[in-house]
C-alpha positions in Angstrom: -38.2 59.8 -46.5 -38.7 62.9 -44.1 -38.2 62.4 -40.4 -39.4 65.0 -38.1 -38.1 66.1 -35.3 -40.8 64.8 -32.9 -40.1 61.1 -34.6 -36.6 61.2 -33.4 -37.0 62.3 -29.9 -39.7 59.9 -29.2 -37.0 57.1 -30.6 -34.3 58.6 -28.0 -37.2 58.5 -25.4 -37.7 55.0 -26.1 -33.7 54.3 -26.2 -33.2 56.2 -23.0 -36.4 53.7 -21.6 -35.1 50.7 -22.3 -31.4 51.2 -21.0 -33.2 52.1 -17.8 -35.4 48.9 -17.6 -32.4 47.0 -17.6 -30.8 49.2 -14.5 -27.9 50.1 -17.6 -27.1 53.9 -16.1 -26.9 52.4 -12.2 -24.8 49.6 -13.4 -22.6 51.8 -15.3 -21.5 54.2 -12.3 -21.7 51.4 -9.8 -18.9 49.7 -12.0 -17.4 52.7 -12.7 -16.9 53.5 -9.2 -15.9 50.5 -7.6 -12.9 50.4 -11.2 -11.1 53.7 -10.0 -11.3 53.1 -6.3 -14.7 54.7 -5.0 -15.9 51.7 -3.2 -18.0 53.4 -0.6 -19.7 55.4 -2.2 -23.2 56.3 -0.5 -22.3 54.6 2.5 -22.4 56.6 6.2 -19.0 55.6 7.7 -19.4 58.1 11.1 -16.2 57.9 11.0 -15.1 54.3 10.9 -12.8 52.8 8.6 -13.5 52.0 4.6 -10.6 50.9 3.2 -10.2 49.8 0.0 -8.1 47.0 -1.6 -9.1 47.3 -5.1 -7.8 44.2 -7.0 -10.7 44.2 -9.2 -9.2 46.8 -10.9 -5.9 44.5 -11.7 -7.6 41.7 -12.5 -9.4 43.6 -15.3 -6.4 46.0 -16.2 -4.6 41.9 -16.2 -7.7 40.7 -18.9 -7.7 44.1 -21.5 -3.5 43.4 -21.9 -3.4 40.2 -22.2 -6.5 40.0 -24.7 -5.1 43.3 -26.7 -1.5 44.4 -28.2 0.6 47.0 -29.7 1.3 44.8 -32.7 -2.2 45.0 -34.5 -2.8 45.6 -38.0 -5.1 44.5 -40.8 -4.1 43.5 -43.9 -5.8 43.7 -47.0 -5.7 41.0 -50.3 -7.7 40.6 -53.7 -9.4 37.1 -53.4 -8.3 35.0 -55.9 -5.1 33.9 -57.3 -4.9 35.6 -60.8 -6.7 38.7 -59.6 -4.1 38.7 -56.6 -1.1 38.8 -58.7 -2.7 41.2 -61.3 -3.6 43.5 -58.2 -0.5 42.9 -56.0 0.6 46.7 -56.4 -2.9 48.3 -55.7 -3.7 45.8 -52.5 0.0 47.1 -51.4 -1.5 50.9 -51.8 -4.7 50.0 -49.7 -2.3 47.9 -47.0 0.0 51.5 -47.1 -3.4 53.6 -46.5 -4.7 51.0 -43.7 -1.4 51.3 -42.2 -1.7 55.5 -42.2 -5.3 55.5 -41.1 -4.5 52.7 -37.9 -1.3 55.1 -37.1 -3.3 58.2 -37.3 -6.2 57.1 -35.0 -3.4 55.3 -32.9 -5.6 51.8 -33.0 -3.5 49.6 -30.6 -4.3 52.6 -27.7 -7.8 53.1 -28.4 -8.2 49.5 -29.2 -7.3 48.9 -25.2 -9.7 51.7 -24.2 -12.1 49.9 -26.1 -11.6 46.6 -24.6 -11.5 48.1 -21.2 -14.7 50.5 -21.5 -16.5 47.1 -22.6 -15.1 45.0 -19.5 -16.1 48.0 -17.1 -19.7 49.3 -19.0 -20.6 45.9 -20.4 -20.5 46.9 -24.0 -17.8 49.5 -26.1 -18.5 51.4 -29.5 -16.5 53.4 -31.8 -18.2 56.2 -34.4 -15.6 56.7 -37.3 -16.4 59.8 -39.7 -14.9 62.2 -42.3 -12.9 65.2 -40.1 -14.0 68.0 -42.5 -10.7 70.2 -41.2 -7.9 67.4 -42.0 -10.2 65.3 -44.7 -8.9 62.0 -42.8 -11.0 59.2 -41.8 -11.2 59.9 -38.2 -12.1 56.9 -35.0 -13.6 57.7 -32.0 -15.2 56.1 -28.7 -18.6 56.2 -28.0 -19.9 55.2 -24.5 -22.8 52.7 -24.6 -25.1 55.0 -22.9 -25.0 57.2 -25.8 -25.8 54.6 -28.4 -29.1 53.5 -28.6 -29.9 50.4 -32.1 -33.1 50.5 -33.4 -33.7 47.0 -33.0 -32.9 46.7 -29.0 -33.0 42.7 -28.8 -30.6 42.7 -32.3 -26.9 43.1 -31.0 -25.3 43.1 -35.0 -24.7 47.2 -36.1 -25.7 46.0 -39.7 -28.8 44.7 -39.4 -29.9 47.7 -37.2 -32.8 49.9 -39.1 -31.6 52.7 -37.5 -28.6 53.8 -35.2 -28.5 57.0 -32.6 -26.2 58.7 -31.1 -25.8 61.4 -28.9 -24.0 64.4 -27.2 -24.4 67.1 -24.7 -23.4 70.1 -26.3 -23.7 73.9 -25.7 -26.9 75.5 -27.2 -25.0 78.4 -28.8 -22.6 76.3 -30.2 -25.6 74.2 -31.9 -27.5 77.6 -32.9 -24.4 78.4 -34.9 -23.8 75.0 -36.5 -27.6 74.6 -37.4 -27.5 78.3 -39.2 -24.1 77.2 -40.8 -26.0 74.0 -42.0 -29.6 76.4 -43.6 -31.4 76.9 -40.4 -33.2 80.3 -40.4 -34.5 79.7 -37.2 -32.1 78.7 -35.0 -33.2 80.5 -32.0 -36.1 77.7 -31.6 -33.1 75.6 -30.4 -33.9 75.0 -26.7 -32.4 73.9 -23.5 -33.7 70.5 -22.8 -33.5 71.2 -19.2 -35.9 74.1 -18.1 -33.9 76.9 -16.1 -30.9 76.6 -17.8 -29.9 80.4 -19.3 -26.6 81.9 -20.5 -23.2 79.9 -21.9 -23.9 77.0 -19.7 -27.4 76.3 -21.2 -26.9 72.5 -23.0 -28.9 70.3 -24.9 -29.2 66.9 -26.6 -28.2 66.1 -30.0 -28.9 63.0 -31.7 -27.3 61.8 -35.0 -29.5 59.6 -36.8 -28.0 56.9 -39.0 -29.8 54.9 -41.2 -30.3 52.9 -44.8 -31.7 54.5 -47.7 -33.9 51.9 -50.4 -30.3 51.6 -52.4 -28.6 50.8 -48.8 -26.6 53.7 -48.8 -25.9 55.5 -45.4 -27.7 58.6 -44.3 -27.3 60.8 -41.8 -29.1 63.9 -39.9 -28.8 65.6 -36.8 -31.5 66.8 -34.6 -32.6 68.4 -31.2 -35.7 68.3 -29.3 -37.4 70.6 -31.3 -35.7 71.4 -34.1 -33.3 70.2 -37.3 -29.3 70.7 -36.5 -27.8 69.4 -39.9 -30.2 68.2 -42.8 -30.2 64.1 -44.6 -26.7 63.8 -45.7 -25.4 60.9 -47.7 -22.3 59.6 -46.4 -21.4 57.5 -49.6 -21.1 54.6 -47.4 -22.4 50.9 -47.2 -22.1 50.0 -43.6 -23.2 51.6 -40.4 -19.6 53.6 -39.6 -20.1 52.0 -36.1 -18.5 48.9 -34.1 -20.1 47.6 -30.9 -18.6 45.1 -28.4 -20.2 43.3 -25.7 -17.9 41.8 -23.4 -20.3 38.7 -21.9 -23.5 38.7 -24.1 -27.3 38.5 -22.8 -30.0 37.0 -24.9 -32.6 39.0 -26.9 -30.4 42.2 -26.2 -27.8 44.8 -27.7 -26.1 45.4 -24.5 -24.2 42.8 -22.7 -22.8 42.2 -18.7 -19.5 43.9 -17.6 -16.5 41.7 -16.3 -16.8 43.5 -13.3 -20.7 43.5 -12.8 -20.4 39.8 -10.9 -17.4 40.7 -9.4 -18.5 43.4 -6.8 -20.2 41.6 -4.4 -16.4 39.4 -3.5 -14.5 43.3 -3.9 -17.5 44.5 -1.3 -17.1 41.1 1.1 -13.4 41.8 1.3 -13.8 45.3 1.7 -16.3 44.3 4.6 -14.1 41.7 6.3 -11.1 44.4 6.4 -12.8 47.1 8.2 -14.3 45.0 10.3 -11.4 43.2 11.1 -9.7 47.1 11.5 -12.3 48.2 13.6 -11.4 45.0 15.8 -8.2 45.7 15.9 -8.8 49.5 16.9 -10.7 48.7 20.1 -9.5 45.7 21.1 -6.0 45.3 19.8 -4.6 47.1 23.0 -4.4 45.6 26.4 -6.8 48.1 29.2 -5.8 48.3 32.8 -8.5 47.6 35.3 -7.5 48.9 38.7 -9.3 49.3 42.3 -11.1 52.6 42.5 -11.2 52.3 46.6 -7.1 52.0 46.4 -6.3 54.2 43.5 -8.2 57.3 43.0 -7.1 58.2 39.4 -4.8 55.9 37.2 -2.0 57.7 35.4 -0.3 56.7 31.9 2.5 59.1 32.0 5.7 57.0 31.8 7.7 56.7 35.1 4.9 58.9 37.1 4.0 57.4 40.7 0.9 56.0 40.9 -0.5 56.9 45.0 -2.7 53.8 46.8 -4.4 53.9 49.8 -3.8 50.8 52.0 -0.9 48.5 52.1 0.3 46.8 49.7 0.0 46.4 46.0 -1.2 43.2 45.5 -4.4 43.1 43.4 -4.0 46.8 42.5 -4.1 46.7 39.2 -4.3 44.4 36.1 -3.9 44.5 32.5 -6.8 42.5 30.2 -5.6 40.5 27.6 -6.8 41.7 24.1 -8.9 40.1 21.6 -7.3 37.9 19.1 -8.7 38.2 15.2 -9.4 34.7 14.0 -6.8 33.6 11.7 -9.7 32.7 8.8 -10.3 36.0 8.3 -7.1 36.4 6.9 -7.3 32.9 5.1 -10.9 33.8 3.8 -9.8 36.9 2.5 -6.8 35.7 0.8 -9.2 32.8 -0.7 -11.8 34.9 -2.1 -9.3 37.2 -4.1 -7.4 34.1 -5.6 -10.3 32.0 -6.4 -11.7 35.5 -8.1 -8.8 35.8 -10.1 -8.3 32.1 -10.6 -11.7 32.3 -12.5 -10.8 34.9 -14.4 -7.6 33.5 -15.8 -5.4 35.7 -13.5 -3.4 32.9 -12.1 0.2 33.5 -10.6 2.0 33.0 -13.5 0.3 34.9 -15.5 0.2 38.0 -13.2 4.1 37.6 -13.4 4.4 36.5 -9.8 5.9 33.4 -10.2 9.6 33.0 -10.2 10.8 32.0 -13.8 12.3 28.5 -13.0 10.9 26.7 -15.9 10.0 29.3 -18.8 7.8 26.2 -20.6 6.4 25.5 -17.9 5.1 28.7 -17.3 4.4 29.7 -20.8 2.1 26.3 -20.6 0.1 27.7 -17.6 0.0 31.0 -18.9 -1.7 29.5 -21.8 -4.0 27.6 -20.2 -5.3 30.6 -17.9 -6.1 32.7 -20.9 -8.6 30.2 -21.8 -11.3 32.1 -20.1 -10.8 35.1 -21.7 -10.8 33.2 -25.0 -14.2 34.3 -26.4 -13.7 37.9 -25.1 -10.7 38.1 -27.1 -12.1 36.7 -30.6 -15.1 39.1 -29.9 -12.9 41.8 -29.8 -10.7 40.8 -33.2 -14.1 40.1 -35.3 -14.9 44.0 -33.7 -11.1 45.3 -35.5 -11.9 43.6 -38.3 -15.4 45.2 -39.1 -13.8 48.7 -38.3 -11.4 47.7 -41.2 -13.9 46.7 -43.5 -15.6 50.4 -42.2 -12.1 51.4 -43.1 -12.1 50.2 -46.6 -15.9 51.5 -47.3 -14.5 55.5 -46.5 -11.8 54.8 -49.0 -14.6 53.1 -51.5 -16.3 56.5 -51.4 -13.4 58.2 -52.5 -12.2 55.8 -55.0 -14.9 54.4 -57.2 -11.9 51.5 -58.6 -12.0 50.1 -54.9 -15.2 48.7 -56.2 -14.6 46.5 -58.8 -12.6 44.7 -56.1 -13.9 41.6 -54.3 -11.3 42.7 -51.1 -10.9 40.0 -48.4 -9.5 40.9 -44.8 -6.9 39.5 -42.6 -6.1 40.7 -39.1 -2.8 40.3 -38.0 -2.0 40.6 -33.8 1.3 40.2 -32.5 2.0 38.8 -29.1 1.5 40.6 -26.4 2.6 38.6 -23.6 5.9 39.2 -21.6 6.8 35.6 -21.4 6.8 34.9 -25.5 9.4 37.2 -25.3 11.4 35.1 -22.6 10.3 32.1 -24.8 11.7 33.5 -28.1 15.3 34.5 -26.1 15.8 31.6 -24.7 15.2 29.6 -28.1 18.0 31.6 -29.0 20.0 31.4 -26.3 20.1 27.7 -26.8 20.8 28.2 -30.5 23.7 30.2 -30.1 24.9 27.7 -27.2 24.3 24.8 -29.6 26.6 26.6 -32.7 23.2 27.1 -35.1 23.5 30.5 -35.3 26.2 33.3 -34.9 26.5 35.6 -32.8 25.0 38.2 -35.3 22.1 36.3 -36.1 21.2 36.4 -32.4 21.4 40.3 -31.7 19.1 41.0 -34.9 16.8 39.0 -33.6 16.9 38.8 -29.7 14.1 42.0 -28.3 15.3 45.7 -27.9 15.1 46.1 -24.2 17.5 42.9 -23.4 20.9 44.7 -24.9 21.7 48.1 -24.0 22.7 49.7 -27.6 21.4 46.8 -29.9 22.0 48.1 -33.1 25.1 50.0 -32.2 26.6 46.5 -31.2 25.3 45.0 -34.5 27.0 47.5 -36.7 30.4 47.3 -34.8 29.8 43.2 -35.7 29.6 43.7 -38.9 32.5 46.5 -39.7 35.0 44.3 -37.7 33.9 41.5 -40.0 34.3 43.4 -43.0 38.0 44.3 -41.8 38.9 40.7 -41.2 37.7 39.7 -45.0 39.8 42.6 -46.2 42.4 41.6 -44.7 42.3 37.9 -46.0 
């Protein structure tokens, strides 16, 4: 099936005219924005104040750790028994490569980009491909206003008929790829803006993916007007793509942000603390009202006389009280950002700012804030586990036996929560009180960070040990 140039740009048109009809760009830089601090943006200040108490971005930097963690792999297994033990040693050789390719692409990192790209943009996607320089399996992160499905109201990569994404890139840099890749022509490769000359002249690339009648993956790159890279096969089964939504909306592929219903409380509290500033700038300071016909000029300067016609100095002068601020403003600020994070499972104890008296007890209400962030979080692991089975379709290209496997998937997280660790040392704190385990037992398994020179320690246990058996 040939697809023409004009074909693709009139599907990018129509990807680029949907993602505006649902205000996607706006809502994107608005949340953008008001995540790294530029709350008043667009706003004339003429020179009042605009300060900015930003706990939106805690309470979502809070959400992305506590729903992701360093300790994230994915483990592979032959279904059935039989073929399980007959295959033990190969499904160790995929575990080994799933292990490289997660290290290599440093998964637990991007992983909380990922989750953080989707709670700020609404959704997050990842593009994994063949690096033709290294010949690894390469993962990268795609934002979603560069990905356009070719079913919009469909939100499941493989059931998409086509996929598209694209780059800015320089024309000359293009020119040359396209005449690396057969094109004789690559001069017709234009600036999509008109104007644009010399180095700094860019344009649009698009990679088309899509299914061939055998289901097989093919890609092609194009630019307004002209072929970049021909049809390729990829030799894979599945779209190399992964797409989160962080809240989803009906009958479409992109979803709502975390933050998108949060602004309008960061924008009331941004409001009630310059007004109350601006309050406290004019008002804050008590004025002196004095009697013009007595005193001709008032003078601040400390421990200057002060000359008044007449006699006496009763009534001379006075100093206004000032203005008080209304204690509710404080309260109502204070209310709003609790009740914001309250919602969002960003309680006290689980932002760490409750004293640990009772380490159940707060491990109990820890629990029960993450609750919100529940769905967010299984979203997210379903997402890890479809790049792993993306994972095992590169190696499937590369190893025809991989086929004759029926491979099953496990994803394996470890906690990521301060207080399991607190939890876990002081079970064994109360083990070694209670005479269960010795004291080696509990340095080989108590955290790295709690005992300067764990394993130093450990080894010094277990030479003196030695000694004392030699010596009996």
């Amino acid at each position: 099936m040939n697809i023409s140039c004009e074909q693709v740009w009139a599907e990018y048109e129509k990807m680029c005219r949907y993602k505006e009809s649902i205000g996607l760009y706006d809502t994107v830089r608005v949340n953008e924005n008001f995540f790294v601090g530029r709350q008043w943006e667009g706003v004339v200040s003429n020179g009042l104040p605009t300060p900015v108490f930003n706990f939106l971005k805690r309470v979502t930097l809070f959400t992305v750790a506590s729903n992701t963690s360093d300790k994230i792999t994915i483990e592979a297994a032959v279904r059935g028994r039989e073929r399980r033990e007959a295959y033990e040693e190969r499904a160790q050789q995929i575990n080994e490569k799933l292990a490289y390719i997660f290290d290599e692409n440093k998964i637990p990192s991007l992983v909380r980009e990922y989750m953080r790209n989707a709670a700020v943009d609404g959704d997050a996607a990842t593009y994994s491909f063949w690096d033709e320089e290294t010949g690894e399996i390469k993962t990268e992160l795609i934002a979603n206003t560069r990905v356009g499905f070719g079913n919009p109201e469909e939100k499941r990569v493989q059931n998409q008929p086509y996929i598209l994404i694209t780059r800015r890139e320089r024309v000359s840099n293009i020119r040359k790829r396209a005449a690396d890749y057969g094109n004789t022509n690559p001069e017709e490769i234009l600036p999509d803006e008109t104007g644009e000359t010399g180095d700094d002249a860019r344009a649009t690339v698009i990679l088309r993916l899509h299914k061939d009648e055998s289901g097989g993956i093919i890609a092609a790159e194009y630019c307004k007007n002209a072929v970049v890279r021909p049809p390729w096969a990829l030799g894979l089964r599945l779209y190399p793509v992964t797409w989160l939504c962080w809240d989803y909306v009906r009958d479409s592929y992109h979803g709502q942000a975390l933050i998108t219903g949060l602004i309008p409380n960061q924008i009331y509290v941004n409001k009630l603390f310059a007004m109350t500033l601006l309050s406290l700038m004019t008002t804050a300071y008590p004025k002196v009202v004095f009697d013009k016909t007595r005193v001709s000029e008032w003078d601040n300067g400390i421990g200057r006389a002060i000359g008044v016609n007449g006699g006496g100095v009763d009534n001379v002068a006075k100093l206004l009280d000032p203005a008080h601020v209304s204690p509710q403003i404080a309260d109502f600020i204070k209310l709003t950002v609790e009740m914001t994070q309250s919602m969002l499972g960003a309680t006290g104890a689980a932002l760490g700012d409750t004293i640990p008296y009772n380490t159940s007890a707060i491990i109990a209400l820890q629990r029960a804030s993450a609750t919100p962030s529940e769905l967010s979080k299984q979203n997210l692991y379903d997402s890890v586990l479809e790049l792993g089975r993306i994972y095992i379709d590169f190696m499937k290209s590369d190893d025809e036996e991989l086929n004759e496997l029926n491979l099953g998937l496990r994803l394996k997280v470890g906690s990521s929560s301060y207080w399991s660790e607190i939890a876990a040392t002081q079970t064994l704190d109360n083990l070694l009180s209670a005479g269960k385990i010795s004291v080696l037992d509990y340095l080989e398994r108590i955290p790295d960070d709690y005992i300067t020179d764990r394993r130093g320690l450990i080894e010094s246990i277990k030479l003196r040990e030695e000694n004392i058996g030699g010596l009996s």
